[in-house]
C-alpha positions as CSV (number, residue, x, y, z in Angstrom):
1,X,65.4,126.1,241.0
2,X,67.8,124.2,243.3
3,X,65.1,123.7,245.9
4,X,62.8,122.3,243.5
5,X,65.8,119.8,242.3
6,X,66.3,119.0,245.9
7,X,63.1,118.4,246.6
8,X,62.2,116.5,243.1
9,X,65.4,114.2,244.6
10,X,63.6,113.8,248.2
11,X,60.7,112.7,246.8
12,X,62.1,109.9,244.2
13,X,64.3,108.8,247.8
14,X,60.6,108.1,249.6
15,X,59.1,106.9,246.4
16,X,61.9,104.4,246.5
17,X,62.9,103.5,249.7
18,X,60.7,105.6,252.2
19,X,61.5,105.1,255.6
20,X,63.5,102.0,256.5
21,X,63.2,100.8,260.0
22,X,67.6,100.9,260.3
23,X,67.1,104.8,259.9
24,X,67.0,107.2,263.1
25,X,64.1,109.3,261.4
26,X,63.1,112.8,262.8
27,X,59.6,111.9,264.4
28,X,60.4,109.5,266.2
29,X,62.5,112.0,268.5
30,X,59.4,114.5,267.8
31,X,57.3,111.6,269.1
32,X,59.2,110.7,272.4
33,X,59.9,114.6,273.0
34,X,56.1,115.2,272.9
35,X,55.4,112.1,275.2
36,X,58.3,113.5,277.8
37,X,56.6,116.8,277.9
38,X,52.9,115.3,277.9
39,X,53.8,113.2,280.9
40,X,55.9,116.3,282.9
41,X,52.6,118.2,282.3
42,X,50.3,116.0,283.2
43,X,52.5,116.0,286.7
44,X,52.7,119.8,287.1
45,X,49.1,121.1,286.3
46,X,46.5,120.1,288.7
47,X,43.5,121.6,286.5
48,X,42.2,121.5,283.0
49,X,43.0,124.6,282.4
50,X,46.7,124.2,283.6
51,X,46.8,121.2,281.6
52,X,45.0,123.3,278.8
53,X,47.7,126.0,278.7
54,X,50.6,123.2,279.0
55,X,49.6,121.7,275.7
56,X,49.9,125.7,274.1
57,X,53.8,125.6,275.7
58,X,53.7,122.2,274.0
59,X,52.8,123.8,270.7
60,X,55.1,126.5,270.8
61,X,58.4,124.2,272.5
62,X,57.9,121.6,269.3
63,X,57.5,123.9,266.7
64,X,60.7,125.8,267.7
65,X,62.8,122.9,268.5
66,X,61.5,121.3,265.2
67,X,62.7,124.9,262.8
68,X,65.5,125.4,264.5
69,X,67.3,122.3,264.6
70,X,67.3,121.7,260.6
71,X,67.9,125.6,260.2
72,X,70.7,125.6,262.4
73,X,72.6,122.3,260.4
74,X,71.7,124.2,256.9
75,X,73.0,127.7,258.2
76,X,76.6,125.9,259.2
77,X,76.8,124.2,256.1
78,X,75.8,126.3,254.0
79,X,79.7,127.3,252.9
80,X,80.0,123.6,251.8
81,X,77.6,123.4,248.8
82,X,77.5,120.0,248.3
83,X,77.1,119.3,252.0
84,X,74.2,122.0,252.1
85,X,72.4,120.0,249.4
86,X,72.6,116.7,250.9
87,X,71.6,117.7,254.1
88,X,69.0,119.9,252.4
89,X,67.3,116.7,250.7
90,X,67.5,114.4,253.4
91,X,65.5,116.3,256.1
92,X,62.9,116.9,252.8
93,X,62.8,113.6,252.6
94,X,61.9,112.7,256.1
95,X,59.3,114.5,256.3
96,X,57.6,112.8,253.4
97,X,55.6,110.1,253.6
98,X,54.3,108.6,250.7
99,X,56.4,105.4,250.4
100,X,55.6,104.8,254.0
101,X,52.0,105.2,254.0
102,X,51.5,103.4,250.9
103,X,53.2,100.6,252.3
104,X,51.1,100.2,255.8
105,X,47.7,100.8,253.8
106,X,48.7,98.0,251.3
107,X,49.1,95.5,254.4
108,X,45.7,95.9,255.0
109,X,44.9,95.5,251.7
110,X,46.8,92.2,251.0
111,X,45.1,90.8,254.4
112,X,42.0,91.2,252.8
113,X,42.7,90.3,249.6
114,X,43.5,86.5,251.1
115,X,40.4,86.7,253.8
116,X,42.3,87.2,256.5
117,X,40.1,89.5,258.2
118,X,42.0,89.3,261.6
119,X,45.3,89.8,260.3
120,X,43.8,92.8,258.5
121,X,41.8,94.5,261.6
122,X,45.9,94.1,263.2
123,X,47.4,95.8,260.3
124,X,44.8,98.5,260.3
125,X,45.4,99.3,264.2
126,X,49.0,100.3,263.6
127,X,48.0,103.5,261.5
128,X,44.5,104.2,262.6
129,X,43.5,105.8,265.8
130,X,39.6,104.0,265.9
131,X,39.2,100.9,267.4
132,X,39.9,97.8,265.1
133,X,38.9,94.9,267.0
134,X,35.0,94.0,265.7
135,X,35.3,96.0,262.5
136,X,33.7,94.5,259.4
137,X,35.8,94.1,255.8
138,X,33.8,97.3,254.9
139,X,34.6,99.3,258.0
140,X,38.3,98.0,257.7
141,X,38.1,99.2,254.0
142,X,36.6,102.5,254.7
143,X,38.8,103.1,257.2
144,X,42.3,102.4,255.3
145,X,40.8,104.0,252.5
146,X,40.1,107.6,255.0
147,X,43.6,107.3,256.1
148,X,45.1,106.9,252.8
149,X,43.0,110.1,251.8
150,X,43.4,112.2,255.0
151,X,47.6,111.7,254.8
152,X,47.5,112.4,251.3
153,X,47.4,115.7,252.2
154,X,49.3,116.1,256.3
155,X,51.7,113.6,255.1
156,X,52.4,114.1,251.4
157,X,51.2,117.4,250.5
158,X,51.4,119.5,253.6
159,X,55.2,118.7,253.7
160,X,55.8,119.5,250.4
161,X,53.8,123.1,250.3
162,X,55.9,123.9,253.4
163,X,59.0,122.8,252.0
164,X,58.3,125.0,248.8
165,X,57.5,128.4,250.8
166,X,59.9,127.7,253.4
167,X,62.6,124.9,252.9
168,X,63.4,121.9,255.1
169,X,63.3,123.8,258.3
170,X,59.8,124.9,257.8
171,X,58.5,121.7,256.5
172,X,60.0,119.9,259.8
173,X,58.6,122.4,262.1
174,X,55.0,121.3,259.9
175,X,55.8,117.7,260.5
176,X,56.4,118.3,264.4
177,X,53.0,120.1,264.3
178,X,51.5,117.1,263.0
179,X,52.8,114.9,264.7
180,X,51.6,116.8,268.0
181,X,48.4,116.7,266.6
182,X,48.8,112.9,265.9
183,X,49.3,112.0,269.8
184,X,47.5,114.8,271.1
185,X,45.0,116.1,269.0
186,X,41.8,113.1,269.9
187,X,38.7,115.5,271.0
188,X,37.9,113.0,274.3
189,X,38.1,113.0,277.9
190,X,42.2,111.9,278.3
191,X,43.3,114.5,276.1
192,X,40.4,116.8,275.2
193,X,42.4,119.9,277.2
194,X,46.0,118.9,276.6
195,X,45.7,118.4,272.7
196,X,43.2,121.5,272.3
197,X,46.3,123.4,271.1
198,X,48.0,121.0,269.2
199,X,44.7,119.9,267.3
200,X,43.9,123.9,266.4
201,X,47.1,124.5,265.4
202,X,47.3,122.0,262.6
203,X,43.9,122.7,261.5
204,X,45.5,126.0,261.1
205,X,48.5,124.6,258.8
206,X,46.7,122.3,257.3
207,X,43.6,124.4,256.1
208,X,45.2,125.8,252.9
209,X,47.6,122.2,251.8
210,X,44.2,119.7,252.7
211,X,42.5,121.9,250.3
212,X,45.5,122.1,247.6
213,X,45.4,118.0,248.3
214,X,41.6,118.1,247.4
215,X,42.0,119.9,244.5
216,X,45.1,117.8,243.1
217,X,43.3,114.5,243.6
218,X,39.9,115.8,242.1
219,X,42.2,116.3,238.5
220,X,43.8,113.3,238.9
221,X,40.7,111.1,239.4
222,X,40.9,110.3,235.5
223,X,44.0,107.6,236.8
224,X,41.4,105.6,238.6
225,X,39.3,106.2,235.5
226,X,37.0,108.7,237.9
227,X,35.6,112.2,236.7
228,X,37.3,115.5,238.0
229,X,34.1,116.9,237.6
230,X,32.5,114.9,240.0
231,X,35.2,114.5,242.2
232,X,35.0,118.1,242.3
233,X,31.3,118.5,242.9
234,X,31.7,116.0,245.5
235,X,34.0,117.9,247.6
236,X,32.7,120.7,247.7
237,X,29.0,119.4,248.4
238,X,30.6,117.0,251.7
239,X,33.4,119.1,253.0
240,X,31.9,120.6,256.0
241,X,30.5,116.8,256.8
242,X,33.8,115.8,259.2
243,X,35.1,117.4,262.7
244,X,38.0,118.7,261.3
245,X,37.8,121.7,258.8
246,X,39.8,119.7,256.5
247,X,40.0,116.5,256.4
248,X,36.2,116.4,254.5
249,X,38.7,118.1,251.2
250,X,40.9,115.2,250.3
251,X,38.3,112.1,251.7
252,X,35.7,114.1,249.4
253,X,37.6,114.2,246.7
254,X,39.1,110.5,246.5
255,X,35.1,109.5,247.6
256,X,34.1,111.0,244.4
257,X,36.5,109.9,242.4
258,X,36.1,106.4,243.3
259,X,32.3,106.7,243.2
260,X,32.5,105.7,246.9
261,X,30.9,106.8,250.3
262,X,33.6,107.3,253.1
263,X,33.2,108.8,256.8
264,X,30.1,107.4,259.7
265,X,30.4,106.4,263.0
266,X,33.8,105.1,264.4
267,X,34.8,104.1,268.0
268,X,37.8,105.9,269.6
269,X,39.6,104.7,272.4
270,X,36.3,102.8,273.8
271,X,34.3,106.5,272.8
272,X,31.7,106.6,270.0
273,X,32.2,108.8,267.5
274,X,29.0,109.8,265.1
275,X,30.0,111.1,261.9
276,X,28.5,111.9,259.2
277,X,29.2,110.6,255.8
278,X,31.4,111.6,252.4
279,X,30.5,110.6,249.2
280,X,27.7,108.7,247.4
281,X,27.3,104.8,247.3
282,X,27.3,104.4,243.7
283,X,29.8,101.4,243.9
284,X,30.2,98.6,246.9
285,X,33.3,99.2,249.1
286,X,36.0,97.0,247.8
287,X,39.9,96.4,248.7
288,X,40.6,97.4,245.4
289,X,39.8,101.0,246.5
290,X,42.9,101.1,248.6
291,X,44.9,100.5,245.9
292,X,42.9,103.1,243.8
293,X,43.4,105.7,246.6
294,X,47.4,104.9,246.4
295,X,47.3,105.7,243.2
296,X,45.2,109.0,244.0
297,X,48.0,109.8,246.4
298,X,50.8,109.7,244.3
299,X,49.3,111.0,241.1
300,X,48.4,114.2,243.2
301,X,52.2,114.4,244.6
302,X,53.3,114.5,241.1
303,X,50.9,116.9,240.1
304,X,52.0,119.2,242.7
305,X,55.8,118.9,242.0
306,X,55.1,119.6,237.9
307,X,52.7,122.6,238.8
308,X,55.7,123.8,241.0
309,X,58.4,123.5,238.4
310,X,55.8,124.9,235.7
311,X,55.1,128.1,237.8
312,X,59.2,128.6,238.3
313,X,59.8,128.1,234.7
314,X,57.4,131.1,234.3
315,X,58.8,133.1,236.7
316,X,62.3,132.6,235.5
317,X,61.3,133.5,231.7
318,X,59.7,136.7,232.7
319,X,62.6,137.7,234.9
């Protein structure tokens, strides 16, 4: 029960402030950790599969460092309740992203909303890994829309399911998996052997929260006045239709809800990328959809935090 108050606290702390520049947040030493060891690896091995292997030492170094860091501070203050807590809560919260997410997606969407189609291809380039340069107001819609979706479940979801089963340790050790996968993980020639690892490993964590994330956002499709039927149906008839075994959960499920078609061809890092596509074009993509899949985003983290504190109620009655 105190985890689930710590973690209902961590959450109001994103949903309020999320993740102010002035604060030395956790990924960001993740991020340059994983760049030092990219670059030192890319200088040692001489072969693909050298550099292959390296990114499985890469794996194995961050997910360590990023468990036993947060377990270690909890373990020595563990005798000093209050300070256990505190701690506790903020390294929850940093590994949540909802506040954070929200706020880059609705950058786009305010570009767009005053035709500003420039300012809203730049916007879009900082949390998007596709080329922004020639996209349409469609394709920059679609694509905001796919990354609102996608991080719905590895950064909302994902953290939270780990820091249910495991506490803030094993949610941080997640969100340095993640965030592996995030520099690494891109299936073309510069990093198609050093980011094999990361990339299956978070497929791996990610398989059961993306489709817990799919799942919460196909009930809560009634708040953007969708059907969780459909939603649902959706889903399940266009998850295999992605490259990653789960992204296709969440994207299906908002697509539905929203009465949208998502996915297609994208252009990574000067590489075209033919997908297929999510969804059914019953309604014309529109900026208002961001907003919509905000609000799919947040409606399923609350859902997720009730069902929690619903199923722990029931456990403690019955003990």
């Amino acid at each position: 029960m105190t985890n689930l108050i710590d973690i209902v606290i961590a959450i109001m702390i994103d949903w309020i402030i999320g993740d102010p520049y002035w604060f030395p947040h956790p990924v960001i030493y993740i991020g340059k950790f994983i760049s030092f060891l990219e670059k030192k690896g890319r200088k040692l091995c001489r072969t693909n599969a050298g550099i292959k292997m390296f990114g499985g030492f890469i794996v194995i170094t961050v997910a360590l460092i990023s468990f036993t860091i947060p377990f270690l501070i909890l373990t020595a203050a563990k005798h000093v309740i209050w300070l256990y807590h505190c701690l506790n809560i903020i390294i929850i919260w940093t590994t949540l992203a909802a506040k954070c997410l929200s706020g880059e997606a609705k950058k786009v969407y305010y570009a767009l909303k005053n035709n500003d189609l420039e300012d809203a291809r730049v916007k879009l380039s900082y949390i998007v890994g596709r080329d922004t340069k020639s996209l349409s107001d469609k394709e920059i819609i679609r694509a905001d829309v796919e990354t609102v979706a996608e991080n719905a479940a590895d950064g909302v979801i994902a953290p939270l399911f780990y820091a249910i089963i495991g506490g803030a340790p094993l949610a941080m050790m997640y969100k340095g998996i993640n965030t592996m996968d995030s520099m690494l993980g891109y299936m073309n020639e510069k990093y198609r052997y050093i980011g094999f690892f990361p990339a299956k490993v978070d497929d791996v964590f990610n398989f059961i929260p993306a489709r817990v994330a799919g799942i919460l956002i196909c009930i809560v499709a009634f708040v953007v006045k969708g059907s969780p039927v459909e939603s649902f149906r959706i889903m399940i008839r266009d998850r295999k239709n992605h490259k990653s075994p789960n992204c296709a959960y969440p994207e299906g499920a908002a697509a539905g809800a929203m009465r949208i078609q998502l996915g297609g061809t994208n252009v990574y890092f000067g590489e075209v990328v033919y997908k297929p596509t999510i969804g059914d074009k019953n309604v014309e993509l529109s900026f208002k959809h961001i907003d919509e899949c905000i609000k799919l985003m947040y409606g399923a983290e609350a859902l997720m935090i009730i069902l929690y504190a619903l199923a722990l109620s029931v456990l403690i009655t019955k003990i």
